[in-house]
C-alpha positions as CSV (number, residue, x, y, z in Angstrom):
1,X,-44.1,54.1,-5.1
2,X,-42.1,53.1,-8.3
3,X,-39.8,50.8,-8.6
4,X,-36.5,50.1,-10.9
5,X,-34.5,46.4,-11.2
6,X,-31.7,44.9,-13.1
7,X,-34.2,42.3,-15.2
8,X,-37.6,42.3,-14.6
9,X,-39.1,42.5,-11.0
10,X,-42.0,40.5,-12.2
11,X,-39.6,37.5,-13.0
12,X,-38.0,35.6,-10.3
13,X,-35.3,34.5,-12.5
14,X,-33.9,38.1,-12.3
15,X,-30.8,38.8,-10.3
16,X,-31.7,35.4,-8.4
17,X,-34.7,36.3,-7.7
18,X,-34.0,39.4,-5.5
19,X,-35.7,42.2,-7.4
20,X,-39.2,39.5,-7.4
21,X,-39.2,39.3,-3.4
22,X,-38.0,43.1,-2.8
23,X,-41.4,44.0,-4.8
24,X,-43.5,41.7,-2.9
25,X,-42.1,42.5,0.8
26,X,-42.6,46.2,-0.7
27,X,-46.1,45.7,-1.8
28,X,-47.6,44.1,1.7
29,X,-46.4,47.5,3.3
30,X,-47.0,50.1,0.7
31,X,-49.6,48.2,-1.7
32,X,-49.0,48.5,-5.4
33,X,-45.6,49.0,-6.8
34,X,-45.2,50.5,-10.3
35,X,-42.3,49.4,-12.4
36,X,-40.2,51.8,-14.7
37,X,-39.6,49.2,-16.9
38,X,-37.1,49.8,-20.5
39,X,-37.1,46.4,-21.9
40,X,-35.9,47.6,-25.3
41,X,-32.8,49.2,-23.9
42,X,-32.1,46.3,-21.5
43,X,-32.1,43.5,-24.4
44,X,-29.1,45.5,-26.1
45,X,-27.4,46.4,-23.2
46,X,-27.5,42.5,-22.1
47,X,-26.3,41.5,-25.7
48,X,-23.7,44.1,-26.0
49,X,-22.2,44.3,-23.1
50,X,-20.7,40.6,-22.6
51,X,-19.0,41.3,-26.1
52,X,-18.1,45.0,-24.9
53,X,-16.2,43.9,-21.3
54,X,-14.1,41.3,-23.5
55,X,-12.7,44.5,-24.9
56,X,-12.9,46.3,-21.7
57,X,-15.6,48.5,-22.3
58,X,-19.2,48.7,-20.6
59,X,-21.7,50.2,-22.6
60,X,-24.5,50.2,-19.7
61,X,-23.3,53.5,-18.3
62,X,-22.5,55.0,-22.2
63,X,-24.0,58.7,-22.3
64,X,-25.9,57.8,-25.1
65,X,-27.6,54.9,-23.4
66,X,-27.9,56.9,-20.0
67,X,-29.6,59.5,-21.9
68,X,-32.0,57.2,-23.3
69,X,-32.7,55.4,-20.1
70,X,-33.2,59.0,-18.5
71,X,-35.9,60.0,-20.9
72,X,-37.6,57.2,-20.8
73,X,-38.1,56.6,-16.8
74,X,-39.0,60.4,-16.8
75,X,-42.0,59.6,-18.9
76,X,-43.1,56.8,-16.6
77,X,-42.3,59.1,-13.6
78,X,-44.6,61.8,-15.2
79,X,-47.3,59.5,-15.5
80,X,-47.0,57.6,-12.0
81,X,-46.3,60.6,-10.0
82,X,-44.4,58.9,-6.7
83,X,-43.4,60.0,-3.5
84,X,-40.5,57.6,-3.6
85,X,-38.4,55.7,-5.9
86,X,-36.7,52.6,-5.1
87,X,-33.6,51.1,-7.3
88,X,-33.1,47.4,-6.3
89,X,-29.7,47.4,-8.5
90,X,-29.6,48.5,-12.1
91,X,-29.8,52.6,-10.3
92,X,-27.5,53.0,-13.9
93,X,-31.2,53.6,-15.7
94,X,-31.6,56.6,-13.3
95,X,-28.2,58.3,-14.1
96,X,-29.7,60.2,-16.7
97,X,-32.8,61.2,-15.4
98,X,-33.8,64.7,-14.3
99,X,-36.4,63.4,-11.3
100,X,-36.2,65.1,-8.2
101,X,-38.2,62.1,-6.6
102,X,-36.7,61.0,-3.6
103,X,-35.0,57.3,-4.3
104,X,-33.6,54.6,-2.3
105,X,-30.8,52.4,-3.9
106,X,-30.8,49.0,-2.6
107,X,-27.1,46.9,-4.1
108,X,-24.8,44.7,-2.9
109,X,-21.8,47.1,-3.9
110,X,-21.1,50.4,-5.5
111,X,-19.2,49.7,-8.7
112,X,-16.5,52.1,-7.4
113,X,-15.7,49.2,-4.7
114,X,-17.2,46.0,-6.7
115,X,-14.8,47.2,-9.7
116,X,-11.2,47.0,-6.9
117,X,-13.1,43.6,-5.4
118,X,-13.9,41.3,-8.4
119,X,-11.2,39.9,-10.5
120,X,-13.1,40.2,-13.9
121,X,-13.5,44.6,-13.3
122,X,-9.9,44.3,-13.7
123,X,-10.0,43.8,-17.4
124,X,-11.8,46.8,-17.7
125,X,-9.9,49.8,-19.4
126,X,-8.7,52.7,-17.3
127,X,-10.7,55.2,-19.2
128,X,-13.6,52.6,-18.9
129,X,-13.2,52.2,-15.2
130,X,-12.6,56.1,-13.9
131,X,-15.7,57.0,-16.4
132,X,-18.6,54.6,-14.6
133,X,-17.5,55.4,-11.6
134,X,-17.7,59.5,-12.6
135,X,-21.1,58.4,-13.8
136,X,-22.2,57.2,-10.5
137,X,-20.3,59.6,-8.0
138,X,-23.0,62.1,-10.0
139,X,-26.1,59.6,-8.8
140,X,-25.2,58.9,-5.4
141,X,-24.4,62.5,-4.4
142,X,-27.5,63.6,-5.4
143,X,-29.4,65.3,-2.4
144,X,-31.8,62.9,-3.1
145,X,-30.1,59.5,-3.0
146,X,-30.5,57.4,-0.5
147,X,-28.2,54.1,-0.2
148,X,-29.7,50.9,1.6
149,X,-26.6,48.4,1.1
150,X,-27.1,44.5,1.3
151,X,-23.4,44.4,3.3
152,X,-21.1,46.0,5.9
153,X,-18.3,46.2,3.5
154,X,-20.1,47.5,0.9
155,X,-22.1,50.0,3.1
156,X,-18.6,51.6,4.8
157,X,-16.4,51.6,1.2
158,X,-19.9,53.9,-0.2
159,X,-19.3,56.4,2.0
160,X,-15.0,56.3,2.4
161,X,-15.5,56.5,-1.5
162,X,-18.0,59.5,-2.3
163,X,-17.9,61.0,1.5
164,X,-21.5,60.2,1.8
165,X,-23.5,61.7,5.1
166,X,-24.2,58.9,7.9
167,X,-27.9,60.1,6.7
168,X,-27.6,59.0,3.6
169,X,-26.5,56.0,3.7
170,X,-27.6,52.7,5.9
171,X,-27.3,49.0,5.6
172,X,-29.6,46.4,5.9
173,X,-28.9,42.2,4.6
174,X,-32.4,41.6,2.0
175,X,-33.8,38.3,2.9
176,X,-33.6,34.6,1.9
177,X,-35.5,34.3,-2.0
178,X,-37.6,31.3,-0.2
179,X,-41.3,31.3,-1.5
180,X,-42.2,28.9,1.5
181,X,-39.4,29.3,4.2
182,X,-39.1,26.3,6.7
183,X,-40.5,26.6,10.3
184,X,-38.9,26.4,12.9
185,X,-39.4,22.5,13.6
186,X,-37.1,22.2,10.4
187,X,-34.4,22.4,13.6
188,X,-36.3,19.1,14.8
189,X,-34.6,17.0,11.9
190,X,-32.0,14.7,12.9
191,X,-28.9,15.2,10.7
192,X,-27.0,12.3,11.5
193,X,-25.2,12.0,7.9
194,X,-22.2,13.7,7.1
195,X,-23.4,15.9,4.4
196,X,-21.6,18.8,3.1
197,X,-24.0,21.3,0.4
198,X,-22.5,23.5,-2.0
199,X,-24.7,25.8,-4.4
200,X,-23.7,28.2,-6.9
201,X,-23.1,28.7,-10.7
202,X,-19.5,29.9,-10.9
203,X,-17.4,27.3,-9.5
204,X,-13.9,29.1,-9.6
205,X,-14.8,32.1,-8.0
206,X,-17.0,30.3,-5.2
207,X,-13.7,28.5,-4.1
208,X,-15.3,24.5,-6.2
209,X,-11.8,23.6,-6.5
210,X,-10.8,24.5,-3.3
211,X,-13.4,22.5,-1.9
212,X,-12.9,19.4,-3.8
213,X,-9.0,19.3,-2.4
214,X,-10.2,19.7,1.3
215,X,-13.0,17.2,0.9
216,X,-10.5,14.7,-0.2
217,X,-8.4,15.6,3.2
218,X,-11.7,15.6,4.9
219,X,-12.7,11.9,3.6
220,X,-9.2,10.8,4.9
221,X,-10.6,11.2,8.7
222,X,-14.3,10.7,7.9
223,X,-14.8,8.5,5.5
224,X,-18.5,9.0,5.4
225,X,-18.5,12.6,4.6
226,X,-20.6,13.3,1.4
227,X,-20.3,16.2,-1.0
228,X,-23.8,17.6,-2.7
229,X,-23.2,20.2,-5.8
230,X,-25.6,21.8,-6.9
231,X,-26.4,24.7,-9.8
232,X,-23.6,23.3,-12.1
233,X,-22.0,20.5,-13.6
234,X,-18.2,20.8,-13.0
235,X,-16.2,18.6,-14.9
236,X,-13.5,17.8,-11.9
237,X,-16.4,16.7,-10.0
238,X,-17.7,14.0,-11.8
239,X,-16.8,10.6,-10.6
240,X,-15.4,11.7,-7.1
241,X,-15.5,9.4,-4.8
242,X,-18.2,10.6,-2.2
243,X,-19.3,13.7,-4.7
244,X,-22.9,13.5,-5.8
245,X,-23.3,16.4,-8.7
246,X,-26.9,17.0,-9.4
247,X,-26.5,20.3,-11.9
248,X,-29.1,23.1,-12.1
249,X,-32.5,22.3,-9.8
250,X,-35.3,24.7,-11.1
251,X,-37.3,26.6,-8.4
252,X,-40.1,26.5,-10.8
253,X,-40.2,23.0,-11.3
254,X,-42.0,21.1,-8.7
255,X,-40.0,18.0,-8.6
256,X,-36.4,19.9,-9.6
257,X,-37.7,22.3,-6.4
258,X,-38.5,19.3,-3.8
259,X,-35.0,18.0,-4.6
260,X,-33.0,21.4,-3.7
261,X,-35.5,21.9,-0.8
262,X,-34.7,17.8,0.6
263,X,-30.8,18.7,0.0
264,X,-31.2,21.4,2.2
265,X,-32.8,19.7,4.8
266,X,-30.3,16.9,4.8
267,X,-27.5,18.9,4.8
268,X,-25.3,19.1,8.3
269,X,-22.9,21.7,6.5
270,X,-23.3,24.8,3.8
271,X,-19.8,25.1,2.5
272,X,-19.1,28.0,-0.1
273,X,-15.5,29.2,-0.3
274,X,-16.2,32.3,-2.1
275,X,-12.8,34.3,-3.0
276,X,-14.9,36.9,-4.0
277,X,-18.6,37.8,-2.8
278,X,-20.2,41.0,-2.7
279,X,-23.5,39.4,-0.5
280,X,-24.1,35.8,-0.8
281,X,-28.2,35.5,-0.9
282,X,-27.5,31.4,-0.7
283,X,-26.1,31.3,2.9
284,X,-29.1,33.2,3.7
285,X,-31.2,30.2,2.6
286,X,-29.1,28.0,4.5
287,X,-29.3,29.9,7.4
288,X,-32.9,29.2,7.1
289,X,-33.3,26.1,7.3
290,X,-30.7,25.7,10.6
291,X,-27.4,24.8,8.4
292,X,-24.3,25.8,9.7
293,X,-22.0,27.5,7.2
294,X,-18.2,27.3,6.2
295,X,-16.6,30.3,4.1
296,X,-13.6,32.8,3.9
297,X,-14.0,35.8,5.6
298,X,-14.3,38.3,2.8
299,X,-17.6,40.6,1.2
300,X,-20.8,40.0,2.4
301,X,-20.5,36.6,3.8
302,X,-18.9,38.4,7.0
303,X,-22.8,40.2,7.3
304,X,-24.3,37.0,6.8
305,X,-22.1,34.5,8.6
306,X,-21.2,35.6,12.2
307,X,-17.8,33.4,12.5
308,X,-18.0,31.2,16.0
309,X,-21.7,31.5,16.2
310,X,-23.6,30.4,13.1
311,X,-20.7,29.1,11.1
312,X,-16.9,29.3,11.0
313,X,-15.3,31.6,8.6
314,X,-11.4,31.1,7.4
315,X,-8.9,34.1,5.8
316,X,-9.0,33.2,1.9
317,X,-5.2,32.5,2.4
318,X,-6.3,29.3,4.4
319,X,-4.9,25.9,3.3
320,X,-7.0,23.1,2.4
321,X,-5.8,21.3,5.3
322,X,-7.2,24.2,7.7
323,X,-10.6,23.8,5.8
324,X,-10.6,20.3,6.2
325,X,-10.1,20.4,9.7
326,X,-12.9,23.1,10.0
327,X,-15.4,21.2,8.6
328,X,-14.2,18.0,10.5
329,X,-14.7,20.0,13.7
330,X,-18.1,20.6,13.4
331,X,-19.0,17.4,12.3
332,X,-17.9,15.9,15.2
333,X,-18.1,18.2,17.9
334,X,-21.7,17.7,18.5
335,X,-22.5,20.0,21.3
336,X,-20.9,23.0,19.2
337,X,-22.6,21.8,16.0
338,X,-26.0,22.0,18.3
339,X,-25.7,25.6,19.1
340,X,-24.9,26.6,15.8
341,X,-27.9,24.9,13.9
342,X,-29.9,27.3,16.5
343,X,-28.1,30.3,16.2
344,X,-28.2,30.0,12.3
345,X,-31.4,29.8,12.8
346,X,-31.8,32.4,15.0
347,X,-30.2,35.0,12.7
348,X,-32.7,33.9,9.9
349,X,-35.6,35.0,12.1
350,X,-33.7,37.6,13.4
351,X,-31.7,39.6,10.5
352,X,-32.2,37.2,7.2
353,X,-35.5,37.9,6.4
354,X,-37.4,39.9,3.9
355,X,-39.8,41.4,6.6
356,X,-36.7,42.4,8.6
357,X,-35.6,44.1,4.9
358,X,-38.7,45.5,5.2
359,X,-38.8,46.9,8.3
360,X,-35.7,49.0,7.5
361,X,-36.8,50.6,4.1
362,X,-40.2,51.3,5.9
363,X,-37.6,53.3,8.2
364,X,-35.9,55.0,5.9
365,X,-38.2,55.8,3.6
366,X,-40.3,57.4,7.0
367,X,-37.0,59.3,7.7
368,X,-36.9,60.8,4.5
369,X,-40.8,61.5,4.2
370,X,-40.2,63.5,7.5
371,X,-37.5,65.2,6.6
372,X,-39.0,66.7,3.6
373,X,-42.3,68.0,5.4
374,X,-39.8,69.9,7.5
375,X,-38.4,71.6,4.7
């Protein structure tokens, strides 16, 4: 098996971690994983390209750089001879490539959908736009591309886009990037304080602001409510009362690490009022360790969060008075809060795993393996 990441798969800083636990879950099952790695042709693609999208270009899908991604995964290809491929985002370095190996595409989003859905796509040019997404129709249509999509949304707008076969194209949430998940005893922790977490390093588009005018509301009828950031220092946080702001925790420092992992635990609430959100990996994690979670209803979070059940989720045209009154809900209704801390819970064990992750490429990857000894 061979394996292709946005970053590095060996680093766990990459793409939050994801590409690092997909390799490991796909290691236990398959042992070693080789990576088709182009490091050269990442570094100027990840220098370039901020400057190029401020002038609505993307040079990532460029010919010239597709060709030179192509030629140089066909070499590794040569040499590693797989059965399989699997693209855990960045598939772009396979565009130009002339493999006929068999590959699974694990993302969040096609860019044909991602592009209509996030705010900053729309700066894009035309040209720019109707080019990448020519560029990946070509990938994705390929006899032998296979789409395993992190989302609903994102699984049904693949195949409304490029008429893709049911075969071709299944769905499966990736797990929560937890090195040591909780047990199940984390569920025996009382949670008596009213604490509300919020993680994340883009605080406009993951609704901070939002949040900050409801908790003010909230405060009004529970005075004791208490408001943990984390992943960012935003400036309209600092000094509010009831707001603790604790910035970027490290998962590879022990004490920064301990910190995130006792906020979690203390938390009653997980409240992340994404406008936009392709997946949401962190109400995954939150989900693991019993937390109830408050969001709109849009992207991913609907795959992760089932409204009434593990959380509540609110149309993004709520006000802050209908979020306030959400979260005061389930900070006081104690019998409803109960249910939810196990069925979050549940769903972790159940759905938001990386062994459940794995359990469905091991599927697909059998479907396709049989399919190809019948040809």
């Amino acid at each position: 098996m061979a394996m292709v990441s946005i970053g590095d798969a060996d680093d766990r800083r990459s793409w939050s971690g994801t590409p690092y636990f997909a390799k490991q879950e796909l290691e236990r099952r398959f042992g070693r994983v080789a990576l088709l790695k182009v490091p050269l042709l990442d570094k100027i693609v990840d220098r370039a390209n901020p400057i190029a999208r401020k002038l609505g270009f993307d040079i990532s899908r460029w010919p010239i750089l597709l060709a030179a991604y192509g030629r140089s995964v066909d070499r590794q290809i040569a040499d590693i001879d797989p059965d399989i491929i699997v693209a855990v985002g960045g598939a772009w370095k396979l565009y130009g490539s002339q493999t006929k190996v068999p590959t699974i595409f694990v993302s969040d989003g096609l860019f044909v959908s991602i592009s209509r859905y996030y705010a900053k796509f729309r700066k894009l040019r035309s040209d720019t736009v109707r080019n990448l997404v020519d560029a990946e129709r070509a990938f994705v249509t390929r006899p032998t591309t296979h789409l395993l999509m992190m989302a609903q949304w994102c699984a049904d707008e693949a195949q409304d886009a490029y008429a893709l076969p049911d075969t071709h194209v299944r769905m499966a949430p990736i797990g929560a990037n937890l090195d040591d998940p909780p047990s199940r005893e984390v569920l025996d922790h009382a949670k008596s304080a009213p604490n509300l977490l919020w993680i994340g390093v883009d605080w406009e588009r993951k609704g901070g602001p939002e949040l900050l005018r409801a908790f003010a509301l909230l405060r009004k009828n529970v005075p004791a409510a208490a408001l943990h950031i984390v992943g960012m220092k935003p400036a309209d946080a600092e000094g509010v009362p009831g707001v603790s702001v604790h910035g970027f925790l490290r998962k590879n420092v022990a004490e920064e690490r301990d910190k995130l992992l006792q906020l979690f635990v203390d938390a009653r609430l997980f409240v992340m009022l994404s406008r936009e959100e392709a997946f949401g990996l962190v109400y995954c994690e939150a989900a693991a360790y019993g937390i109830p979670a408050i969001g709109y209803a849009t992207g991913g979070v609907e795959t992760i969060v089932k409204n009434g059940e593990t959380g509540r989720l609110l149309p993004r045209s709520a006000s802050d008075e209908a979020v306030a009154e959400a979260v005061a809900d389930l900070l006081t209704d104690n019998e409803t809060y109960h249910q939810m801390r196990i069925k979050s819970r549940d769903r972790f064990e159940n759905v938001l795993n990386w062994g459940v992750w794995g359990d469905a490429i091991e599927a697909q990857i059998s479907a396709i393996t049989a399919k190809k000894a019948d040809a």
